[in-house]
N, C-alpha and C positions, 0 to 999 in steps of 0.2 A: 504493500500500500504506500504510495505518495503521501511524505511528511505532509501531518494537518498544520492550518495554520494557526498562530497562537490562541488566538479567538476564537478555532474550532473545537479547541480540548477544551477551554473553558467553558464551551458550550455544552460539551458532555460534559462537564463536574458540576453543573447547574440544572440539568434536566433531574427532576425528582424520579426516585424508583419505579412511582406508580404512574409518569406522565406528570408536564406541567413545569415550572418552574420555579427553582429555591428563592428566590426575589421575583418583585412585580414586572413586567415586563419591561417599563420604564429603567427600573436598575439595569437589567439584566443586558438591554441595548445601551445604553451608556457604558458597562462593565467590557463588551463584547468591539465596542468603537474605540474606547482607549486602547484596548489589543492590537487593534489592525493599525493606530497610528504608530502604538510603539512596534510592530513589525518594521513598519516602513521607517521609523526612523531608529533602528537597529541593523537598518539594512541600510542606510545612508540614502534613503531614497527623497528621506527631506530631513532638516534639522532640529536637532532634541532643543536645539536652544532657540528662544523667541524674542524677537526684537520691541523694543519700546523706542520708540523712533518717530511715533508720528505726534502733536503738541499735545494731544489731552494722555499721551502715558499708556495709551494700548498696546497691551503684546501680542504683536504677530507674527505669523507663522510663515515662515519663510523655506525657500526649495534649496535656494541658491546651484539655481540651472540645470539641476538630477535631470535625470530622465525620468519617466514612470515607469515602473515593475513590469516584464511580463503579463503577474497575474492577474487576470480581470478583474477579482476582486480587489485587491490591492492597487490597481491603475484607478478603480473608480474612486477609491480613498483617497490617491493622491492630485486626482483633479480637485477635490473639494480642498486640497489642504494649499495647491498651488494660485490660491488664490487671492492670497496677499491678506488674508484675513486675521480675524483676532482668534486665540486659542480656542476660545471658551466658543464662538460662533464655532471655529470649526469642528470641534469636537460634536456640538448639537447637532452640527449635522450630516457628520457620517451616523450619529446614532438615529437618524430618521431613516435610513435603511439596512442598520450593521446587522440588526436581527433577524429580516427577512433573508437576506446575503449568509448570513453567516448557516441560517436553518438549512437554506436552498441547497447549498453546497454537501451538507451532511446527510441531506434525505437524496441528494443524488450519488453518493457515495454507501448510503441503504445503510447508516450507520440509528437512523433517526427515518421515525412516522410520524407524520403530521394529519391530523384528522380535521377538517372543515367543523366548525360550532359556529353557530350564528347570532349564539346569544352570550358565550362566555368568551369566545374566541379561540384560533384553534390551540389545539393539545398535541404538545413536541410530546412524543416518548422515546425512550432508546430501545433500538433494534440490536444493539448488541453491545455487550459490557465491556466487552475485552479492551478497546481502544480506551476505554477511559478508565478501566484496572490503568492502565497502563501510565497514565496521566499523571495520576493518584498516588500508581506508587514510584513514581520518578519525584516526585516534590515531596513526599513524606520524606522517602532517603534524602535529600538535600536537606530538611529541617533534622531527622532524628539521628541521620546515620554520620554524618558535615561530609556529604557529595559537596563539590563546588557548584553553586550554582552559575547559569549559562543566563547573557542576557535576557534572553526568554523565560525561565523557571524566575529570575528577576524582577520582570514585568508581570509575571500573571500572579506570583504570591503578593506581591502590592496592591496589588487589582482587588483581589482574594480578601485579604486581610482588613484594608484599611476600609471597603462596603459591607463587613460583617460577614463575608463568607467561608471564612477557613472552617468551618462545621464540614463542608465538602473533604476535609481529610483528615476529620478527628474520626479514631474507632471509639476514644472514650473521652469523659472531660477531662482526666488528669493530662492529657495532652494538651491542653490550651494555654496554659504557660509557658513550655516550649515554642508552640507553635507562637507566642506572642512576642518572647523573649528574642527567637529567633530572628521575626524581619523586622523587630526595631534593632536590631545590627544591620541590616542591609542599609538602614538611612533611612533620608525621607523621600517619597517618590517625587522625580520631578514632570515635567512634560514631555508624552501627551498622558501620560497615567493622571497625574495631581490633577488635571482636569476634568475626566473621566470622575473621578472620587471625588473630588468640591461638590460636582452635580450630585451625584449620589446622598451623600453627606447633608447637602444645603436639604435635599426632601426628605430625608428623615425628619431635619431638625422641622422644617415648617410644619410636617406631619405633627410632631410632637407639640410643639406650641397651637396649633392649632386643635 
């Protein structure tokens, strides 16, 4: 099988056992959009760092002349990111279609079913565990066993961690100390992950006070 892309394993470690997903859809396409920019900028196809350059202080997101990727999916991400725009725009809106993209690819790959609902909307399940055993227990060794972690296991335990979802590779809860202890050593995440998680983060908090 052709390596998935980061934000395709994260899509298997979010798909619930019985169908459905571990966060609301909103998280889960936000989670799955910072993926594909930090691919593309792990892959130098645009840059991790974002300019403040224009008078009121916006950081933008800059290519500095890349080309775009190959992959379709990742070419689409990098037109929206080549567009001289501010982080935070661009992030929203690769997540107005990172989920649809990201589902498409895995229910074309027969990894994931997707069932039509007209009233709840549809229901991801997994068609097969094995790719995402596989996921699950590459990131656990990197926290429990100190594999080094690869820009990638970098990017998705950030992802993971700082939206509430490292429960995807606890077997009990004496592991959440580790698993807590562990990527506040990696630092703090920066772009395009930290934007990806603000959005995240900001709806909880409104959820909460509200």
């Amino acid at each position: 099988m052709t390596d998935l892309l980061r934000a395709e394993e994260l899509a298997l470690l979010l798909v619930r056992a019985k169908g459905g997903w571990q966060a609301s859809k909103y998280d889960v396409a936000d989670i799955l959009a910072g993926a594909l920019l930090g691919e593309l900028a792990d892959e130098e196809h645009i840059d991790r760092r974002v300019s403040a350059d224009d008078f009121w202080g916006r950081r933008r997101v800059h290519t500095d002349g890349w080309e775009p990727p190959t992959d379709p999916s990742l070419a689409r991400v990098w037109h929206v990111a080549d567009q001289g725009k501010g982080a935070t725009t661009v992030q929203m809106a690769v997540a107005k279609f990172a989920l649809d993209e990201v589902v498409g690819r895995l229910q074309a790959r027969e990894l994931v079913s997707v069932t039509k609902r007209s009233v709840l909307g549809d229901k991801v399940e997994l068609m097969d565990t094995t790719a995402r055993d596989a996921v699950r227990t590459r990131l656990r060794a990197i926290i429990l066993d100190g594999v080094e972690p690869t820009d990638r296991d970098r990017s998705q335990l950030w992802l993971l961690h700082h939206t509430h979802q490292t429960v995807v590779l606890r077997d009990a809860f004496r592991e959440h100390l580790t698993i807590h202890r562990f990527i506040r050593d990696l630092g703090r995440p920066e772009w395009p992950e930290k934007a990806a998680i603000d959005l995240v983060q900001g709806r909880a908090a409104a959820a909460a006070s509200g």
